[in-house]
C-alpha positions as CSV (number, residue, x, y, z in Angstrom):
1,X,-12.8,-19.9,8.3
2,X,-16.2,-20.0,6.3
3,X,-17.2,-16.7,4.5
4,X,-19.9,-16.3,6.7
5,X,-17.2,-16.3,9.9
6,X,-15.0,-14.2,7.7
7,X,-17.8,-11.1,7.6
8,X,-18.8,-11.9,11.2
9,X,-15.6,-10.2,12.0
10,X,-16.6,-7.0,10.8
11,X,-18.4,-4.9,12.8
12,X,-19.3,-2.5,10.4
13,X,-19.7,-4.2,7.6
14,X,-21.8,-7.2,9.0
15,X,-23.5,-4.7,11.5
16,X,-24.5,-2.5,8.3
17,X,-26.0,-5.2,5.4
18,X,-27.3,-2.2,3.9
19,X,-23.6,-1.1,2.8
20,X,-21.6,-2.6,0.0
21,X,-17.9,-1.3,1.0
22,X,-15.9,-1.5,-2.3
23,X,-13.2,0.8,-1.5
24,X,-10.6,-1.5,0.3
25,X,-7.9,-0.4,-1.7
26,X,-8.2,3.4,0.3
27,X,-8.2,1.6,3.3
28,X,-10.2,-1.7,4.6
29,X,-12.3,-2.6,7.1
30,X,-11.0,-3.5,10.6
31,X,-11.8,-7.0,12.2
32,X,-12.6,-6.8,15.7
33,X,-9.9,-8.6,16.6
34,X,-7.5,-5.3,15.8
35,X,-10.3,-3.3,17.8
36,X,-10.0,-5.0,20.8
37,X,-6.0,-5.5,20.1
38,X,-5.8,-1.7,20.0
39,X,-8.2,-1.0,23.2
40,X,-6.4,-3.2,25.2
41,X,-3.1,-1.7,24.8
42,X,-5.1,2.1,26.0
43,X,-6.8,-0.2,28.8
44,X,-4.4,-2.3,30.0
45,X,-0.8,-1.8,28.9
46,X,-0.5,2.3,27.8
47,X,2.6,4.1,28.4
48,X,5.9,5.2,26.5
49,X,7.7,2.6,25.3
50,X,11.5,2.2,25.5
51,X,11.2,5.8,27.9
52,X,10.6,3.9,31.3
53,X,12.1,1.6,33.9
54,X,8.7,0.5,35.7
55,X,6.9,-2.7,34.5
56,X,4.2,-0.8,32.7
57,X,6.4,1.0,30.2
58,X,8.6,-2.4,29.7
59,X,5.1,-4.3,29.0
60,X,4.6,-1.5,26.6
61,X,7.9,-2.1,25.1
62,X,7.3,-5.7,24.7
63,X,4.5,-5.0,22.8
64,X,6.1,-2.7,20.8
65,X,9.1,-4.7,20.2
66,X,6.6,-7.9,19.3
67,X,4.8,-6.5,16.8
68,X,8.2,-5.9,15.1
69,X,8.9,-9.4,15.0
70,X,5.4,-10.6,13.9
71,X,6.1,-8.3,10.9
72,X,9.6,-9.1,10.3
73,X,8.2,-13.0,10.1
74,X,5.5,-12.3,7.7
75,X,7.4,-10.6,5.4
76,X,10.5,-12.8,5.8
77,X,13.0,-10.1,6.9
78,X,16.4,-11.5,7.9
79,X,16.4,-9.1,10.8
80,X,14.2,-7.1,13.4
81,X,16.5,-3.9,12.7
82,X,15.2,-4.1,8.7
83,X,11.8,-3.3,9.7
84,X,10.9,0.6,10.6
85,X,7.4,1.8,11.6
86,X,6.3,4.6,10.1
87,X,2.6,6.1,10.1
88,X,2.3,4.9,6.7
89,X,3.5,3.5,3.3
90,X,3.9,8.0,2.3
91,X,6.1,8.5,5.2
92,X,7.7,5.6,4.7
93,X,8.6,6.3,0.9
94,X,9.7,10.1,2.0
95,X,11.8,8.3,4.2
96,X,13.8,6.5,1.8
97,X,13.2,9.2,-1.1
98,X,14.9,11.6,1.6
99,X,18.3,9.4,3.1
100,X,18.9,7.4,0.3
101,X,18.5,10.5,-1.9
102,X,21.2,12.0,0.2
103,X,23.8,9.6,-1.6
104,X,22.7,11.0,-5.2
105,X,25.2,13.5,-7.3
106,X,24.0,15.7,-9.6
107,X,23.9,13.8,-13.2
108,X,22.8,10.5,-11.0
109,X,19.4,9.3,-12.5
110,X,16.3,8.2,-10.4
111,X,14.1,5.9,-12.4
112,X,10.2,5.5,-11.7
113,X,7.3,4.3,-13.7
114,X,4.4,6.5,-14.7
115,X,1.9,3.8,-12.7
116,X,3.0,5.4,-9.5
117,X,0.7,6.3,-6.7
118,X,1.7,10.3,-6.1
119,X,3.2,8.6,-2.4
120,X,5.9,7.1,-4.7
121,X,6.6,9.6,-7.1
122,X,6.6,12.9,-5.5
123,X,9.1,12.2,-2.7
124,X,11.4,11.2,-5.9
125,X,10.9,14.6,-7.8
126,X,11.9,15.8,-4.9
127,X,14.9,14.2,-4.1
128,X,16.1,14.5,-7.9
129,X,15.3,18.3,-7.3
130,X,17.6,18.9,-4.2
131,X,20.3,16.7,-5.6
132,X,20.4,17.9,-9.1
133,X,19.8,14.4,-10.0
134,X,17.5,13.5,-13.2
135,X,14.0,12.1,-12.6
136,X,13.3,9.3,-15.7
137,X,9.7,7.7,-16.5
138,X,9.3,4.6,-17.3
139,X,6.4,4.2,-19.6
140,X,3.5,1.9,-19.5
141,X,1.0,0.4,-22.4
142,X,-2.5,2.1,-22.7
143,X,-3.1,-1.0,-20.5
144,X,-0.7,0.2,-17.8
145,X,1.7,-2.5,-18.8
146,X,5.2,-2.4,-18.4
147,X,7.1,-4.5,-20.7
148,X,10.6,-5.5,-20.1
149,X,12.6,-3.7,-22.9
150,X,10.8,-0.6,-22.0
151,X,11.5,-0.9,-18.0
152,X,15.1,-1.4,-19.5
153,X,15.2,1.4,-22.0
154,X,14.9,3.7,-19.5
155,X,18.3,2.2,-17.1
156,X,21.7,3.5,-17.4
157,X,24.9,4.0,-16.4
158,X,23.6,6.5,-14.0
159,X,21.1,5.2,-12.7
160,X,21.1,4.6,-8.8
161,X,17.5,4.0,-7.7
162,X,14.6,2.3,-9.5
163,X,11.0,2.8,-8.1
164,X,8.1,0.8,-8.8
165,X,4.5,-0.5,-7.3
166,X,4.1,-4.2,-7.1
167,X,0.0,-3.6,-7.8
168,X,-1.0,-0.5,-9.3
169,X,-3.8,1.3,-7.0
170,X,-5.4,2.2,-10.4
171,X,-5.4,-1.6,-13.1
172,X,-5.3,-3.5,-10.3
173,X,-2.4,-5.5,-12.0
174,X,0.8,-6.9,-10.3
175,X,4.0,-6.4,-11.8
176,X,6.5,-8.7,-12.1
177,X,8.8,-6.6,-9.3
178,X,11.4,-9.5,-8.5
179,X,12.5,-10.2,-12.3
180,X,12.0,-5.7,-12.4
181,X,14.4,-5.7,-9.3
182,X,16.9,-8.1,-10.8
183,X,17.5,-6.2,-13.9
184,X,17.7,-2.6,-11.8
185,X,20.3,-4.6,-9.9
186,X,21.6,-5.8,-13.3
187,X,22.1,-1.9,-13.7
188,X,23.7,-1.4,-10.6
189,X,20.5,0.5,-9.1
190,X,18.7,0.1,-6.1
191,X,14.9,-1.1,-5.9
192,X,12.9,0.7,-4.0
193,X,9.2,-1.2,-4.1
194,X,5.2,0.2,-3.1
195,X,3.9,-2.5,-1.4
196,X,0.8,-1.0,-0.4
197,X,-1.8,-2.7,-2.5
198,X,0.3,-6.0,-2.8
199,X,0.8,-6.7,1.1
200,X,-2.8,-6.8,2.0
201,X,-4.2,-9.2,-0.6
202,X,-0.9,-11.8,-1.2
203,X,2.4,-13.2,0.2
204,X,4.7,-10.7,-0.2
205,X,8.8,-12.7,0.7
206,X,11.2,-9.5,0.6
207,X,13.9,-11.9,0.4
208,X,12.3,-13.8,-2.7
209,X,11.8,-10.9,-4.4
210,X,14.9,-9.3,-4.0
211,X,13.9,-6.0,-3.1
212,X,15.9,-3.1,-1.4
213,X,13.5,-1.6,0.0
214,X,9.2,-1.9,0.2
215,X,6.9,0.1,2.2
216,X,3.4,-0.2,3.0
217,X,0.3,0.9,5.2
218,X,-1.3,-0.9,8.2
219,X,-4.9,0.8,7.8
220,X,-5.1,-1.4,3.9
221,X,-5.0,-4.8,5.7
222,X,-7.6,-3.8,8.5
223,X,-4.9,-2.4,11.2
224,X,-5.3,0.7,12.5
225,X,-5.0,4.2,10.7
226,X,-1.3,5.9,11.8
227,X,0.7,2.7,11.3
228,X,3.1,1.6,8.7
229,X,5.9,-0.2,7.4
230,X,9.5,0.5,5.8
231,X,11.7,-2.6,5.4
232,X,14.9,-2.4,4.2
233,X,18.2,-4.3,3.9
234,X,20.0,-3.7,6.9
235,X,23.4,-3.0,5.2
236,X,21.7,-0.1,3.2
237,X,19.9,1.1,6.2
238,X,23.4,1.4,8.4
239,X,24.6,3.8,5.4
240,X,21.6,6.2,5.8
241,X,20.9,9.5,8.0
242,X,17.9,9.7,10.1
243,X,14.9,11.2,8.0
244,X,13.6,13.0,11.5
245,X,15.6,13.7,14.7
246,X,14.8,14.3,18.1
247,X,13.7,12.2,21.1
248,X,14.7,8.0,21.0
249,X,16.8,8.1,17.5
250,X,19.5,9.3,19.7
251,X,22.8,7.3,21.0
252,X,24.3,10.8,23.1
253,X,23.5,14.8,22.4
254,X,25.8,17.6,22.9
255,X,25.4,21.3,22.8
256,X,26.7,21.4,19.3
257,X,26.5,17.5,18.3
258,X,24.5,14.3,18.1
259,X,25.3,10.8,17.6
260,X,22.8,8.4,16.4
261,X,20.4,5.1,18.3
262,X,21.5,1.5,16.6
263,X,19.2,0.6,14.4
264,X,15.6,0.6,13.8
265,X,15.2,3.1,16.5
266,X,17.4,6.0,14.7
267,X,14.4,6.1,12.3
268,X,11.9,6.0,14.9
269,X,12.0,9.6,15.9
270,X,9.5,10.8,19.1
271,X,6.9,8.5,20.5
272,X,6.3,5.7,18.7
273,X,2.3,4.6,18.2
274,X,2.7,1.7,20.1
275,X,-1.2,0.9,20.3
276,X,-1.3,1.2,16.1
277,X,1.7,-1.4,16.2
278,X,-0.2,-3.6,18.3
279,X,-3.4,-3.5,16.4
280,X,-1.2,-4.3,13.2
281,X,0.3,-7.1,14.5
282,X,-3.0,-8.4,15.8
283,X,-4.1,-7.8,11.7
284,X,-1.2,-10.1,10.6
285,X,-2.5,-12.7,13.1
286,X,-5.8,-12.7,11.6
287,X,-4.7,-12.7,8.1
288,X,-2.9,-16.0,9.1
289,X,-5.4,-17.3,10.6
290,X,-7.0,-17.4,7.4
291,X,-3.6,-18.0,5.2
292,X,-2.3,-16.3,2.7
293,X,-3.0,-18.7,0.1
294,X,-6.6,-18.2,0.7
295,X,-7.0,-15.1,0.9
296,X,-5.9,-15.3,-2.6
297,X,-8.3,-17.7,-3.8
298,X,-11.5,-15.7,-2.2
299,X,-10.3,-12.6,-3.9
300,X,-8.9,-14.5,-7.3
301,X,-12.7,-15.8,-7.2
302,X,-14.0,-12.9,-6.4
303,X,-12.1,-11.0,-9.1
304,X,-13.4,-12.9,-11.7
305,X,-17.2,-12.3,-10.9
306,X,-16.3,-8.6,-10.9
307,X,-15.0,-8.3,-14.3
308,X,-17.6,-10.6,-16.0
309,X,-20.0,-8.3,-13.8
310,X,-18.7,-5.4,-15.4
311,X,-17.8,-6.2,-18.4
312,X,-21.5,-7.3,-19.5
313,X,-23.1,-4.1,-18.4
314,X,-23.5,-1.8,-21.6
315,X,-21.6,1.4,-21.5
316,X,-19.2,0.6,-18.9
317,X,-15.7,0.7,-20.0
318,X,-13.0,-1.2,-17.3
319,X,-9.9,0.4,-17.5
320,X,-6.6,-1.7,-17.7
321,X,-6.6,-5.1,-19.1
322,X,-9.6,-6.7,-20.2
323,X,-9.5,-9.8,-18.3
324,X,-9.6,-11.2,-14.0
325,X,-6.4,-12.6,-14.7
326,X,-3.7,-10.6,-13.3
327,X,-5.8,-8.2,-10.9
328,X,-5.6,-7.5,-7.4
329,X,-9.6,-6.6,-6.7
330,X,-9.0,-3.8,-7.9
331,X,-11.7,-2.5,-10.7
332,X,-11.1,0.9,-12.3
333,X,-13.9,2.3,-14.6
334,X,-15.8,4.6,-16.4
335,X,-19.6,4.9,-17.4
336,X,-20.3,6.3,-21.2
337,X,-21.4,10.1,-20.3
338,X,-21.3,10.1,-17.2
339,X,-18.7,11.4,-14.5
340,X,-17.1,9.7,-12.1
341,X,-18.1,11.8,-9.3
342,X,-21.8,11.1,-10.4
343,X,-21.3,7.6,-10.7
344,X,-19.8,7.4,-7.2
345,X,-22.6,9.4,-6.7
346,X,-25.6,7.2,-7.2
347,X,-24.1,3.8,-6.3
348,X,-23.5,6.1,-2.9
349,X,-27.2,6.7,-2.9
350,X,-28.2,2.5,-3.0
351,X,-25.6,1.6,-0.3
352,X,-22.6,1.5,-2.5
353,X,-18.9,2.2,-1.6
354,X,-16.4,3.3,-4.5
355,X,-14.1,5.5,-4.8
356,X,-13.9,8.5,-8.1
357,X,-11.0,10.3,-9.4
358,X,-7.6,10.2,-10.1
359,X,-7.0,7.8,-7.1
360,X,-3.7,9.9,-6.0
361,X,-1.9,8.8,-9.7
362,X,-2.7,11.8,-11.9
363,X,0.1,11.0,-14.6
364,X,-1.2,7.5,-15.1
365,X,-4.5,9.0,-15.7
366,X,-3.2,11.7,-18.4
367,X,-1.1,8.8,-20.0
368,X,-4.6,6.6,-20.1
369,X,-6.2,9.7,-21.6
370,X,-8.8,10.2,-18.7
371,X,-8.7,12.8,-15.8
372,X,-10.8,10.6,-13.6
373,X,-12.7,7.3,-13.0
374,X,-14.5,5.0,-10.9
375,X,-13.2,2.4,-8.7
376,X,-14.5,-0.5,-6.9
377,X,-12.1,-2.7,-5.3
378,X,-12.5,-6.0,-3.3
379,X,-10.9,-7.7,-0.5
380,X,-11.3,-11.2,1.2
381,X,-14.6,-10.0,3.2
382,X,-16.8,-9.1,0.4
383,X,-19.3,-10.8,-1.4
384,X,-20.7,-12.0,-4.7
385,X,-24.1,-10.6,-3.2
386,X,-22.6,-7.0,-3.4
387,X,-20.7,-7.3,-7.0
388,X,-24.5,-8.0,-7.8
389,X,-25.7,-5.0,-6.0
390,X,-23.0,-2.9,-8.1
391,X,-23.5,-4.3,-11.7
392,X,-27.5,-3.9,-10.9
393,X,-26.9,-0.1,-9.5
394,X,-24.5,0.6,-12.7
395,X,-27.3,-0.7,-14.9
396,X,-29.4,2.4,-13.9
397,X,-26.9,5.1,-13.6
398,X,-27.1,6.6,-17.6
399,X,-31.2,6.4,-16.6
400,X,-30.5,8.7,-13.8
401,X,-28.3,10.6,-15.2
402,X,-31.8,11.5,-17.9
403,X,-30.4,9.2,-20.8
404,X,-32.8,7.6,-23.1
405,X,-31.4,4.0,-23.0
């Protein structure tokens, strides 16, 4: 597909020329293709899935049970029963946080890195809290690098779960999770991976990189809001108790007792979102459509016009690494004087979509020494046209703000 039929795909963007949307990594646009993907299920195929015997609910089902498989295949899962839906990467890491947490004594150590989105962190202070276990933070540069001897400095004899972002929602950079995961293995741990802002923009092989566990959200690769992932290794997942209980996780009930559903379905709890499924697996179709590999290339390209857009306007400062190389379209930054919620503020006001704060990572941010920033951040549908329209909006923002230039 040309970049032209890319955009065309987008309503609202290619509907609305006037808008530069530079907040993908909050959530993306949605192609028409998931639209119609989700209407059609409420048009043509709604009712509960796995809860009737008459053809409507078994279509339902089917769909349900297809969209499993089309996201078991594109993250290379061994097995449909190592892929839960959630409603998104949160719940999906509370999930984990909360049944694998269950397994933790008190002196047991949970590692994570101080580049976690809150999603990732939280639901790990929290499980270290009801367990007695020890919370540990693995530091990262003034970059928001995380070298090797430090991820290993901060791994021991007790540590049981290591948890880490593959891209960090705030530098943009990937990290290098499968040699990460090998050494937490290395330490007898478990690797518990944030996929959220890898997923969308590259080819993410659970196998490959060795992971235990990786969550993400439907809504950041242009599936509908309400929908998202937890895979994990099937061997792990047997061990764990159900996060939620009710309706469908179920094998039998009792008065006093309950037994639970074979997997996925025992972490599946109440009706599923069968429409959200569908539109997500109509969003994988269309990202393969494309391929992976290029999606990469567009936004490696695109990337690159970014920073050297940014990086020769006076008084903006990008946070992170100063280089393309590395990023994942995602461009955090700050304006001399100026605050972030005025930036956001002014681009806003000429058509322009970015995000300002702390972008859900507020320990990152004290460790950076900033309590907020801008953030523009690309994906496969934008345009160099737009990067342009941002560098030439930043250019005026210190002579709104009343600065003398």
């Amino acid at each position: 597909m040309t970049p032209e039929e890319i955009r065309k795909e987008f309503p609202l963007i290619f509907s609305h020329p006037e808008i530069a949307y530079l907040d993908s990594a909050a959530t993306a646009q949605r192609p028409r293709s998931v639209i119609e993907a989700e209407r059609q299920f409420y048009l043509e195929d709604n009712a509960n899935p796995m809860r009737g015997l008459y053809s409507l609910s078994r279509r339902a089902t089917d769909i349900y049970e297809d969209a499993r498989e089309t996201v078991r295949a594109f993250l290379n899962a061994e097995s449909g029963e190592e892929i839960i839906f959630t409603r998104n990467a949160t719940e999906s890491l509370n999930l984990v946080a909360y049944s694998l947490g269950e397994g933790l004594m008190p002196g047991d150590e949970i590692a994570v890195t101080v580049a976690e989105h809150h999603s990732n962190l939280v639901p790990w202070q929290q499980a270290a809290a009801r367990k007695g276990a020890k919370l540990i933070i693995i530091e990262c540069d003034k970059n928001g690098l995380i070298s090797e001897e430090t991820f290993t400095n901060a791994l021991s004899d007790r540590t049981r779960i290591v948890a880490m972002t593959q891209v960090s929602n705030v530098v943009g950079m990937e990290y290098d999770v499968r040699h990460f995961a090998a050494l937490a293995h290395e330490a007898g741990a478990l690797f518990v991976c944030d996929g959220s802002q890898s997923v969308p923009h590259m080819k993410v092989d659970v196998r490959a990189l060795g992971v235990d566990f990786l969550a993400f959200s439907g809504h950041k690769m242009g599936a509908p809001m309400g929908i998202g992932v937890l895979y994990g290794k099937k061997k792990l997942l047997e061990k764990m108790p159900p996060f939620l209980t009710g309706g469908e996780m179920i094998e039998y009930v009792a008065r006093d007792s309950a037994t639970w559903a074979e997997l996925p379905h025992r972490f599946e709890a109440g009706t599923v979102n069968a429409a959200g499924a569908a539109g997500l697996a109509a969003a994988i179709r269309f990202y393969l459509r494309i391929g992976m590999e290029e999606i990469e290339r567009i936004e490696a390209e695109l990337g690159d016009s970014m920073y050297r857009e940014l990086a020769a306007i006076p008084h903006v400062h990008i946070v992170g690494p100063q280089t393309a190389e590395g990023r994942k379209g995602i461009f955090t930054f700050t304006v001399e004087g100026v605050h972030p919620h005025d930036i956001a503020e002014i681009l806003n006001a000429d058509g322009i979509c970015v995000r300002a704060g702390h972008h859900c990572a507020q320990p990152l941010m004290k460790h950076l020494g900033m309590p907020a920033t801008a953030r523009a951040s690309l994906m496969f549908y934008n345009t160099k046209e737009e990067i342009r329209r941002l560098g030439d909006s930043l250019r005026t923002v210190r002579r709104r703000m009343g600065y003398a230039e």
